[in-house]
C-alpha positions as CSV (number, residue, x, y, z in Angstrom):
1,X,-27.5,15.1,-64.9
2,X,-27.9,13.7,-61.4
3,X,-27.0,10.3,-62.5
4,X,-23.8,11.7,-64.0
5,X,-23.1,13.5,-61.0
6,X,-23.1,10.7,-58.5
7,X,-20.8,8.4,-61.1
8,X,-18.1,11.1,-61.2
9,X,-18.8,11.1,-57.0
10,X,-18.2,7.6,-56.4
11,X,-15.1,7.7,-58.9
12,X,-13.8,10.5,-57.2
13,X,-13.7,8.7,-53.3
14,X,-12.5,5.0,-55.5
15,X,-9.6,7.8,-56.9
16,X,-8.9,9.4,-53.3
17,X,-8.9,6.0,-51.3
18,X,-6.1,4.3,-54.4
19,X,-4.0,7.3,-54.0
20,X,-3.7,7.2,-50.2
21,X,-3.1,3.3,-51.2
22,X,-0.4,4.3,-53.6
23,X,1.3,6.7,-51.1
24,X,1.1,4.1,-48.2
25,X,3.2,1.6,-50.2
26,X,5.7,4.3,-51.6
27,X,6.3,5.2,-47.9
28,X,7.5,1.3,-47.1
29,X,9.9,1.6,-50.5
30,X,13.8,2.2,-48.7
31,X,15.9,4.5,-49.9
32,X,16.9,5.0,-53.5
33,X,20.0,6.3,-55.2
34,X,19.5,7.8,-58.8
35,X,22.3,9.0,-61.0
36,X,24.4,9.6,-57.7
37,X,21.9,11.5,-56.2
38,X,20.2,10.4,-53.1
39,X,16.6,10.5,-52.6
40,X,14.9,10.0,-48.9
41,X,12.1,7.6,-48.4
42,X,8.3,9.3,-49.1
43,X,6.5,8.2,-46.2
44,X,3.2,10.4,-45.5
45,X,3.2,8.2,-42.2
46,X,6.2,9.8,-40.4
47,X,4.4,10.6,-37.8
48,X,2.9,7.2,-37.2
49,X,5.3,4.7,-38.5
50,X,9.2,5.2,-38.6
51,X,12.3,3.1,-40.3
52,X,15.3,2.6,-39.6
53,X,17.1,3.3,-42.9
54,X,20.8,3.1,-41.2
55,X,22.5,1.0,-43.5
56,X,23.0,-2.8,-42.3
57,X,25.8,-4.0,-44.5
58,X,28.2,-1.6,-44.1
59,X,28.5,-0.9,-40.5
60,X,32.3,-2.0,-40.0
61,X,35.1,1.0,-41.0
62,X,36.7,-0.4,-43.7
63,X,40.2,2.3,-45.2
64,X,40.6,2.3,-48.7
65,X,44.2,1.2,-50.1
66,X,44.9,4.8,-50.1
67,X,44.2,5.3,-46.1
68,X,45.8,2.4,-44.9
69,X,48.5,3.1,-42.3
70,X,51.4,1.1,-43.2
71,X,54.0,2.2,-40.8
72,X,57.7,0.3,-39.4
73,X,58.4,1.9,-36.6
74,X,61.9,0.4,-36.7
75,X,62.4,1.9,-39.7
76,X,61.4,5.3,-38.1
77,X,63.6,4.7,-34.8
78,X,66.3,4.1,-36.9
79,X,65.8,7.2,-39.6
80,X,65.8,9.3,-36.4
81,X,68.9,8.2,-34.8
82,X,70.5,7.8,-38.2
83,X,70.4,11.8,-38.4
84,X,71.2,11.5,-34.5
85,X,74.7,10.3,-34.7
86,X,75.8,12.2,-37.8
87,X,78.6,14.1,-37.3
88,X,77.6,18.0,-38.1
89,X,80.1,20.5,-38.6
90,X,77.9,23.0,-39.8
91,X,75.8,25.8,-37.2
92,X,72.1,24.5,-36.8
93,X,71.1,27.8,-34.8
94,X,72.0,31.3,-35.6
95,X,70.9,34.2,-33.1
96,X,70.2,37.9,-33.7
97,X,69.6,39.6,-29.9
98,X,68.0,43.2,-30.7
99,X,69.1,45.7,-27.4
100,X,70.4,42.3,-25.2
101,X,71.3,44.9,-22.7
102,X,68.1,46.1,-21.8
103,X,65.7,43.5,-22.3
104,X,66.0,39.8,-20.5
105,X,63.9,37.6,-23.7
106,X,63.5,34.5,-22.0
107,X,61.6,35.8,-19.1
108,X,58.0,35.6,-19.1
109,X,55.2,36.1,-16.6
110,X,56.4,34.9,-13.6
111,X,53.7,32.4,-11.6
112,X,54.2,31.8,-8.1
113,X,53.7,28.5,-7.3
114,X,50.8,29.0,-4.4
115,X,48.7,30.2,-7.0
116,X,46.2,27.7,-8.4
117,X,44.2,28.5,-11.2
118,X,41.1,29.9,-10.7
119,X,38.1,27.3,-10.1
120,X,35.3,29.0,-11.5
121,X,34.8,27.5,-15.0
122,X,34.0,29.4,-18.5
123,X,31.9,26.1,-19.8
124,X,29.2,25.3,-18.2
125,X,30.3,21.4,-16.9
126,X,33.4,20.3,-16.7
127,X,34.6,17.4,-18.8
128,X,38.2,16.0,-17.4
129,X,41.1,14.8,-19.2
130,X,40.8,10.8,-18.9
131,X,44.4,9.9,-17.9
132,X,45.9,6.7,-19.3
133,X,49.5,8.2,-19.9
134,X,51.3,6.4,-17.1
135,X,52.3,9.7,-15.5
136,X,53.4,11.6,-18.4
137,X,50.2,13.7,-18.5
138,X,50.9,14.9,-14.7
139,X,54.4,15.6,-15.3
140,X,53.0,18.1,-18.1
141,X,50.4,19.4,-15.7
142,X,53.3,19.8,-12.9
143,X,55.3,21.9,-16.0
144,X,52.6,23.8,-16.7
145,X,52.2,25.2,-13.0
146,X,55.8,25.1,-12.1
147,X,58.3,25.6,-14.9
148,X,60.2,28.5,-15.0
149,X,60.9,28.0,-18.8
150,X,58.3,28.2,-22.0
151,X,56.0,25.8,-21.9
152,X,55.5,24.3,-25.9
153,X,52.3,22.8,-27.0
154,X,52.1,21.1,-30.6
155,X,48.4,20.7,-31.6
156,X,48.0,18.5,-34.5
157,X,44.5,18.4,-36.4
158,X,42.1,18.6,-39.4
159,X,39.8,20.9,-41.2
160,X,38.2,21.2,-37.8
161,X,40.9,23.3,-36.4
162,X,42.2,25.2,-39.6
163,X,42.9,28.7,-39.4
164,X,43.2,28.7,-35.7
165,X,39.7,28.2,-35.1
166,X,39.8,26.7,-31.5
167,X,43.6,26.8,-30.6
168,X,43.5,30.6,-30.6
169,X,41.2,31.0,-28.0
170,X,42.7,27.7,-25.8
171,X,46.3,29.9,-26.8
172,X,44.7,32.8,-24.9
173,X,43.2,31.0,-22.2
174,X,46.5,29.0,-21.1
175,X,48.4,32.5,-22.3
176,X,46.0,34.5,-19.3
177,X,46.8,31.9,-17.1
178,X,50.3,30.7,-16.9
179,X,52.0,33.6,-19.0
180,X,53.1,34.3,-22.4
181,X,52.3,35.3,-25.9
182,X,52.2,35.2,-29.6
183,X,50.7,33.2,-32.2
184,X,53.1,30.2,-32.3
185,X,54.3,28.5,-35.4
186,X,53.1,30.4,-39.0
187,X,53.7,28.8,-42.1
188,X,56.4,30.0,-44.5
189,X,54.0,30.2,-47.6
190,X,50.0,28.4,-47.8
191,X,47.4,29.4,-50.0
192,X,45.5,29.2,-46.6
193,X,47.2,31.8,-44.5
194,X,44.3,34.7,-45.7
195,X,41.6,32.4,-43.7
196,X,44.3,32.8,-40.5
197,X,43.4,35.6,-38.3
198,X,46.1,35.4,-35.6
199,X,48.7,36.0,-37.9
200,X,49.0,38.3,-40.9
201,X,51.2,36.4,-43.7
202,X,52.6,37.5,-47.2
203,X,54.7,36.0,-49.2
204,X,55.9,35.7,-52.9
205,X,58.8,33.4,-54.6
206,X,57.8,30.4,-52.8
207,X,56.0,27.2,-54.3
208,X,54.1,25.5,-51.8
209,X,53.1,22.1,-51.6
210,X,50.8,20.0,-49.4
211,X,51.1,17.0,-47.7
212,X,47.9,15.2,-48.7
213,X,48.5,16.3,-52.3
214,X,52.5,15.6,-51.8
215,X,52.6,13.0,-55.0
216,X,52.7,16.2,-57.2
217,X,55.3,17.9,-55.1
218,X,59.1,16.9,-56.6
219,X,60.3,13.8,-55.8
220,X,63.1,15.3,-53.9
221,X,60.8,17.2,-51.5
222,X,58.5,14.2,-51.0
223,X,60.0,13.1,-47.8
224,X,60.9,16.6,-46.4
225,X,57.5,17.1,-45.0
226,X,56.9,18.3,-41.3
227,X,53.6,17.5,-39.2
228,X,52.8,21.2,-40.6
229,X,51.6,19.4,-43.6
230,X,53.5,22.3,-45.7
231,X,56.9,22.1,-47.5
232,X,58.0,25.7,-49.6
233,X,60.7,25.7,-52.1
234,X,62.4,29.4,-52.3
235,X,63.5,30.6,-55.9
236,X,65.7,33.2,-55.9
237,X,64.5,36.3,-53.8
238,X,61.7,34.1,-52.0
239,X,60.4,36.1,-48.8
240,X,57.8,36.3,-46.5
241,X,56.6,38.7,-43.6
242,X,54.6,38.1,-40.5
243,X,53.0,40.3,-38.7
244,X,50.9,39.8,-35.1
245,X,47.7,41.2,-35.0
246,X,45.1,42.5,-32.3
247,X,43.0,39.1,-33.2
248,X,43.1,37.6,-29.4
249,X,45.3,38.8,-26.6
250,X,48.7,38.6,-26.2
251,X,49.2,38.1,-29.5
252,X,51.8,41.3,-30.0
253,X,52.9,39.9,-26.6
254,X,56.3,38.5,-28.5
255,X,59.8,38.6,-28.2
256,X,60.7,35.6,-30.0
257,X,60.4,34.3,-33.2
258,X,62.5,31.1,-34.3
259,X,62.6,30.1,-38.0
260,X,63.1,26.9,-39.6
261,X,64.3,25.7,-42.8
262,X,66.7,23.2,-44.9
263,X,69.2,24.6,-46.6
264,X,71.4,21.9,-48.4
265,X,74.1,24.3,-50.5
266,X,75.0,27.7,-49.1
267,X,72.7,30.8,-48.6
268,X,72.3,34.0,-47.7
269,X,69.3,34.4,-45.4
270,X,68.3,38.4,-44.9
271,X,65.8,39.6,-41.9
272,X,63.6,42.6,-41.4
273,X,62.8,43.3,-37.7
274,X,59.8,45.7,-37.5
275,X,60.5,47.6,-40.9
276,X,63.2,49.2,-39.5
277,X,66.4,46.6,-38.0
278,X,68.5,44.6,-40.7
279,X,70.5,41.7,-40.4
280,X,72.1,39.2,-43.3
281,X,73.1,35.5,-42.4
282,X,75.3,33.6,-44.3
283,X,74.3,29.9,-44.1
284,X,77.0,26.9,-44.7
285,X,75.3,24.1,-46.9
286,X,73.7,21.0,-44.8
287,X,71.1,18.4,-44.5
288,X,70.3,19.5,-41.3
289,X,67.1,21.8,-40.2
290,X,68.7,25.1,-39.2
291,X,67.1,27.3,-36.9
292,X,67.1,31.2,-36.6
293,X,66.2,32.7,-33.5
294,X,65.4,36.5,-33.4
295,X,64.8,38.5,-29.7
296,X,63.3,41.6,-29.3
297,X,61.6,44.0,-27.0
298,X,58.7,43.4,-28.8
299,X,58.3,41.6,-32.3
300,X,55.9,43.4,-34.3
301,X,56.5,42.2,-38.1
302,X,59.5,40.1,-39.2
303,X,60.5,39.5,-43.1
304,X,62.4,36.5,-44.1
305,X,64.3,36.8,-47.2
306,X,66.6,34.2,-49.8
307,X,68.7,36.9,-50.9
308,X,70.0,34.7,-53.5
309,X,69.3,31.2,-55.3
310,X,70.2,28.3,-53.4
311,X,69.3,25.1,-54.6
312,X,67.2,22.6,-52.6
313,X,66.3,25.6,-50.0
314,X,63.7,24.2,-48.2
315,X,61.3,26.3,-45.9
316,X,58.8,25.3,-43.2
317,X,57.9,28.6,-41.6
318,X,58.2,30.3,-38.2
319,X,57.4,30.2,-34.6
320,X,56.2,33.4,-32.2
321,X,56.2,33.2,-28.8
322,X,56.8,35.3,-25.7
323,X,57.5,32.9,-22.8
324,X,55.2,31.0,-20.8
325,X,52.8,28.6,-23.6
326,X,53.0,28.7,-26.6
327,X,50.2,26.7,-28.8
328,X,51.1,25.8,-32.4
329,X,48.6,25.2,-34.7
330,X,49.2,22.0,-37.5
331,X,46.1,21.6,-38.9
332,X,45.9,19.8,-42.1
333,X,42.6,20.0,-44.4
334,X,41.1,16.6,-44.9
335,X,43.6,14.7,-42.9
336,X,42.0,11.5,-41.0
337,X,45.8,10.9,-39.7
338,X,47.3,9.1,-41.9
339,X,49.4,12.3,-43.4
340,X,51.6,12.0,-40.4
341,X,52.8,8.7,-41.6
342,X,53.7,10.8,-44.5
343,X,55.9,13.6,-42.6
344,X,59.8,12.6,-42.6
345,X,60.6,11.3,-38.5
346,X,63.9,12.7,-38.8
347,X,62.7,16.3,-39.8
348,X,59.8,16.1,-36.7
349,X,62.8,14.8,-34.5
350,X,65.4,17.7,-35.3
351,X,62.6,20.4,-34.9
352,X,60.9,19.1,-31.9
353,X,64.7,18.7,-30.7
354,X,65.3,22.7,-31.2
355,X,61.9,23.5,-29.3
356,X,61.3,20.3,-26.9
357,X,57.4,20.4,-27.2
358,X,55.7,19.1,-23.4
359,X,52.2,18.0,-25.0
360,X,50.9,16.9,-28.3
361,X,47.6,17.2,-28.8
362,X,46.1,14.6,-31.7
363,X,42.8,16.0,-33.0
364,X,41.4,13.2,-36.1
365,X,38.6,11.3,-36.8
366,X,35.9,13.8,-38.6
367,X,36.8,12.4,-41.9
368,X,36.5,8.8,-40.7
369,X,33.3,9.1,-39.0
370,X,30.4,7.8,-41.4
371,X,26.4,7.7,-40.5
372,X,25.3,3.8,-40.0
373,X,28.7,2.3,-39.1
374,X,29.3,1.6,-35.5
375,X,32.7,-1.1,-35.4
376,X,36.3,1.6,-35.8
377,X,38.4,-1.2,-35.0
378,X,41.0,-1.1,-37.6
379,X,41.4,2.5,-37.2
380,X,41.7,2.4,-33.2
381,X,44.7,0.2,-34.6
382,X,45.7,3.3,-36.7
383,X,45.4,5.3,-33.8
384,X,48.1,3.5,-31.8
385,X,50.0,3.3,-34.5
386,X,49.8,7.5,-34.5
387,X,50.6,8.0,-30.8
388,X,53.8,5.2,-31.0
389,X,54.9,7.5,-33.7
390,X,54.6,10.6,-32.0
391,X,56.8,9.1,-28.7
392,X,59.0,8.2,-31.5
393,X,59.8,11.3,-33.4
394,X,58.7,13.9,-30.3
395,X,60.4,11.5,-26.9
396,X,59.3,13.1,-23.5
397,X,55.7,14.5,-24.6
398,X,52.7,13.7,-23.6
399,X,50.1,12.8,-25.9
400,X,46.7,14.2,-25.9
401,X,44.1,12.6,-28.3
402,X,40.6,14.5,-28.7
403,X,37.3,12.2,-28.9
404,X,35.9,13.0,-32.7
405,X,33.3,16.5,-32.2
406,X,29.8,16.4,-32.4
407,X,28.1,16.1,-36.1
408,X,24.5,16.2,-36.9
409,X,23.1,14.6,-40.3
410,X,19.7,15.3,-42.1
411,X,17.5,12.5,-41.5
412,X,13.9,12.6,-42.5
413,X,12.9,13.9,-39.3
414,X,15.3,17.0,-39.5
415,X,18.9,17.3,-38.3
416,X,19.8,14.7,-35.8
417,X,23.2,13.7,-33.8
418,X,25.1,11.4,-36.2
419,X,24.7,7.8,-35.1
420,X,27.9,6.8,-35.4
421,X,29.5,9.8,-32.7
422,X,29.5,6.9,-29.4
423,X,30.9,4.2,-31.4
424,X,34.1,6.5,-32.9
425,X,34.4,8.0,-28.9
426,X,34.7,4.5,-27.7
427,X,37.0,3.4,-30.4
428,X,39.5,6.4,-29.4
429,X,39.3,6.0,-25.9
430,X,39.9,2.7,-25.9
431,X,42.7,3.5,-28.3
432,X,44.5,5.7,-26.3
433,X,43.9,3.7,-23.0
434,X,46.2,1.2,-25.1
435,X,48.7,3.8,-26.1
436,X,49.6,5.5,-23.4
437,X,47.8,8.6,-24.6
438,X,45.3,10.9,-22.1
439,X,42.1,11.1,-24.0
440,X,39.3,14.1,-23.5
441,X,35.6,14.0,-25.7
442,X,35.3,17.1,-27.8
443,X,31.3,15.8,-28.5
444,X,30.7,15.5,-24.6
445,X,32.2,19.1,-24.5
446,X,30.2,20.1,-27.8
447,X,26.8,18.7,-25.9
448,X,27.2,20.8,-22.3
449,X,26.5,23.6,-24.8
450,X,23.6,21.9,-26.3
451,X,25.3,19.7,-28.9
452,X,25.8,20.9,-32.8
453,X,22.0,22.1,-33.1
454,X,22.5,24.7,-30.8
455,X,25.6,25.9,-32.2
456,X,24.6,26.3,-35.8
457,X,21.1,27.9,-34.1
458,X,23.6,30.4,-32.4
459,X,25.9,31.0,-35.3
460,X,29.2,28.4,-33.6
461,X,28.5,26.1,-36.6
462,X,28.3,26.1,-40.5
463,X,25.1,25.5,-42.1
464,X,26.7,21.7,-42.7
465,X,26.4,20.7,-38.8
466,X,29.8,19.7,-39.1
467,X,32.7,22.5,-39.1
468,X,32.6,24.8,-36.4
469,X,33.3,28.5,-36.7
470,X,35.7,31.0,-34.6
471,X,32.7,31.4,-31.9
472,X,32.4,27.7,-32.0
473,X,35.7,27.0,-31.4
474,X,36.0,29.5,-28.4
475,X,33.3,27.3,-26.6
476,X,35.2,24.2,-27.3
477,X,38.6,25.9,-26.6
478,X,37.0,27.1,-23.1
479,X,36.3,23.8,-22.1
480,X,39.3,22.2,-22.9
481,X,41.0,24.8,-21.0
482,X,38.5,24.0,-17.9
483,X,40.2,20.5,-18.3
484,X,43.8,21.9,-18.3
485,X,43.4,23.6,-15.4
486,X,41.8,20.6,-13.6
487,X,44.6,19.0,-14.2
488,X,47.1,22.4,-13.0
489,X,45.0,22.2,-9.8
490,X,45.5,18.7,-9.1
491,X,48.7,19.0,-9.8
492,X,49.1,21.8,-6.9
493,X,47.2,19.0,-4.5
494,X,49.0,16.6,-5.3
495,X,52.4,18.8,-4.6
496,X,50.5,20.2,-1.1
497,X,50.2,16.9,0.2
498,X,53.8,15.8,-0.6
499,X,55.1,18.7,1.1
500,X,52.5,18.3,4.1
501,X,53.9,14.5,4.0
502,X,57.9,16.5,3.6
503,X,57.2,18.2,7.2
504,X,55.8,15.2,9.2
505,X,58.7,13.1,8.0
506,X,61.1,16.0,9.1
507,X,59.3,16.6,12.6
508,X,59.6,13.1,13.2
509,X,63.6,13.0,12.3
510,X,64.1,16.5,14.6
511,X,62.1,14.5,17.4
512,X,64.1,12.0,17.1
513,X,67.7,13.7,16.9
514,X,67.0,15.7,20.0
515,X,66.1,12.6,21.9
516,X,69.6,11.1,21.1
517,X,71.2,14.5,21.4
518,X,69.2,14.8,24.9
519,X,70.2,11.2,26.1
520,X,74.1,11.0,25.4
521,X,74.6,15.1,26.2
522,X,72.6,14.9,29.6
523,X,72.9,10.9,30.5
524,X,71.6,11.5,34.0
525,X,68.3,13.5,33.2
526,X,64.9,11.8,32.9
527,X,64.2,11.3,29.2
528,X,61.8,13.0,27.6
529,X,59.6,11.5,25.2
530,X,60.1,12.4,21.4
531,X,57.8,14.9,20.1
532,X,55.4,13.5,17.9
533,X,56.0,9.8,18.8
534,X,53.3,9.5,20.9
């Protein structure tokens, strides 16, 4: 018995010591991949010994055929001034003024211009707008502070911003600030509008079809797309309501709301002002966007109607404002930025040329960003190609592009910053620099609030590290805002000093007149010398 006993004891350490053996070498095995699924590297030596499984091979962006940007931007110019220089005899904008006697709708909040914004900061550091625009960035922060007309803001994005997560809480930030109200532009028909908070949408007779899926739309509606990413073709009776809700502030702050559609052969186009005012439009067939624009006291719920089949009726959807900024959400799921290509230059043109939008803000890249791959080149390319096109179809804004957000991926060692965030950042700035674009980093925003651990630990984030939520966004939206009133109180500096420069140049002159005055008036009298010569 004892002699069996130490046999199966000396097999039993031989056993333990070839396991750890075994183990050991599995830990130094990479990687694997098996039947699609991914398996992580067994090593019982973390703690010791660490690898670097980044891949090597593949750390250049490379687009598939699909996501290359092939873009003329002759061929754009010239689509744009094409529809320029066509002779239109039918009315692009219709008006229906509700009370005009009592109520003045293009006012908003008035802002004196002494008043700076106030300096105390909702994020906790400030990260500034990096100018590269050649001044048009400070002409939009002089706007901002100064205008005495609405101030329109196009915000262009992915899945990052959809449902306006982030631009309704930058809308209410800039809206406290320098005046005005509403939600800004609404869709005419989405199967998305339910995940929308800011706006309550319904609507039935429309079929809707989306950009990034616009090869099963009709071949006729294939190049009618705006940067919305939506196009909606009415049947007969197609309608749709809006209605503001108590979401953020000033949201019911509205007086305006401007609708937008195509309408090739004639129509009949009735409204619903607040379930209780009427009116009918009779609309003469053209190519051309047409515009409606409703004022009211206040616009609580509006309902579009097609009273009546017209063929080709084309709608894009409506914008709600009440002076001062408005903020337009186009936010378009899984879009890397290549679906603007997509959008028709003449329809952005005629729509931005019915609203004039001051800044465009380009928010891309969280679909292009990939763990292990560190060289963006060819889409930094794509990026300029993206801001030419929006001086193209939208002449006189300034562009904006947002830095790629912070991501963190599962590594072996738990959730870590994605390696690849520094290398997009740098690819963007450097993009922008080339441009002409102003540039700001979402991730260095994301991080002054502890980076994307701390906001899924707080509940900012989804469970993926990647798509921030409504108290996410507000974070993010609060920082950018810091930055827009950075630049607002430059912008006041800047104007302080010119006028400070206005009144020294104007002493000098009145010094100077009153010694001439003084010296061919009273010849014989000592002169004096001019004050503020000496």
């Amino acid at each position: 018995m004892n002699k069996l006993g130490e046999d199966y004891a000396s097999k039993g350490w031989l056993a333990v010591v070839a396991l750890i053996a075994v183990l050991v070498a599995v830990g130094f095995i990479p990687p694997q991949s098996i039947g699609g699924v991914k398996l992580r590297r067994a090593n019982i030596l973390s703690d010791l010994v660490s690898f670097d499984d980044a891949p090597v091979a593949n750390t250049v962006f490379e687009p598939s055929d699909d996501e290359e940007f092939r873009i003329d931007m002759d061929s754009v110019a010239e689509c744009i001034v094409a529809v320029d220089t066509m002779p239109r005899a039918a009315q692009i904008v219709y008006e229906w003024r509700s009370a005009p006697d009592t109520v003045e709708y293009e006012s908003y909040v008035a802002r004196e211009p002494s008043v700076v914004p106030d300096s105390v900061r909702r994020s906790p550091a400030l990260v500034p707008i990096e100018d590269f625009s050649d001044g048009r960035m400070e002409a939009f922060f002089d706007t901002l502070l100064y205008a005495r007309r609405p101030v329109r803001i196009a915000f262009l994005g992915d899945s990052f911003v959809e449902g306006d997560i982030l631009t309704a809480d930058l809308r209410e930030c800039l809206q406290q600030t320098y005046g005005g109200g509403g939600t800004g532009f609404a869709p005419m028909a989405s199967p998305l509008t339910a995940f929308r908070r800011s706006v309550k949408t319904q609507s039935k007779g429309w079929t809707s079809y989306n950009i990034m899926q616009r090869k099963n739309a009709p071949e006729a509606l294939r190049n009618r797309f705006f940067v919305s990413g939506w196009v909606c073709q009415a049947s007969a009776g197609a309608s749709t309501s809006w209605a503001c809700t108590d979401f953020r502030e000033y949201l019911d702050s509205c007086h305006v709301a401007r609708m937008f559609f195509i309408s090739p052969s004639d129509s009949r186009i009735e409204l619903t002002l607040n379930d209780s005012l009427h009116n009918t439009f009779d609309v003469e067939g053209d190519e051309a966007v047409r515009e409606i624009v409703v004022s009211a006291p206040q616009i609580r719920m509006l309902s579009f109607r097609v009273a009546e089949e017209s063929k080709g009726f084309i709608g894009y959807g409506a914008l709600f404002e009440g002076g001062g900024v408005s903020v337009d959400n186009y936010s378009i799921r899984s879009n890397n930025g290549r679906a603007l290509f997509w959008t028709n230059p003449s329809v952005d043109a005629q729509i931005h040329a019915l609203l004039q939008y001051d800044l465009v803000v380009l928010q891309y890249g969280l679909n292009i960003m990939q763990q292990g791959v560190s060289v963006y080149d060819k889409y930094g390319a794509q990026i300029e190609q993206m801001i030419a096109f929006v001086h193209e179809c939208f002449p006189g804004a300034a562009v904006l592009l947002l830095g790629v957000s912070d991501r963190s991926v599962n590594t072996e060692n738990g959730f870590e910053p994605m390696d690849a965030i520094p290398y997009l950042t740098a690819c963007q700035r450097a993009a922008a620099e080339r441009a002409g674009a102003a540039f700001w980093s979402v991730a260095d925003a994301m991080q002054t609030w502890g980076g994307m651990e701390t906001f899924v630990r707080n509940g900012w984030a989804g469970k993926d590290y990647t798509h921030i939520n409504y108290a996410g966004g507000r974070r993010v939206a609060w920082s950018l805002a810091d930055a827009f009133h950075a630049g607002t109180r430059a912008a006041f500096e800047r104007e302080e000093e010119r006028r400070s420069r206005t009144v020294v140049q104007e002493n000098v002159l009145d010094s100077l007149q009153y010694g001439r005055i003084r010296q061919t008036l009273l010849p014989d009298l000592v002169p004096e010398r001019a004050v503020g010569l000496e």
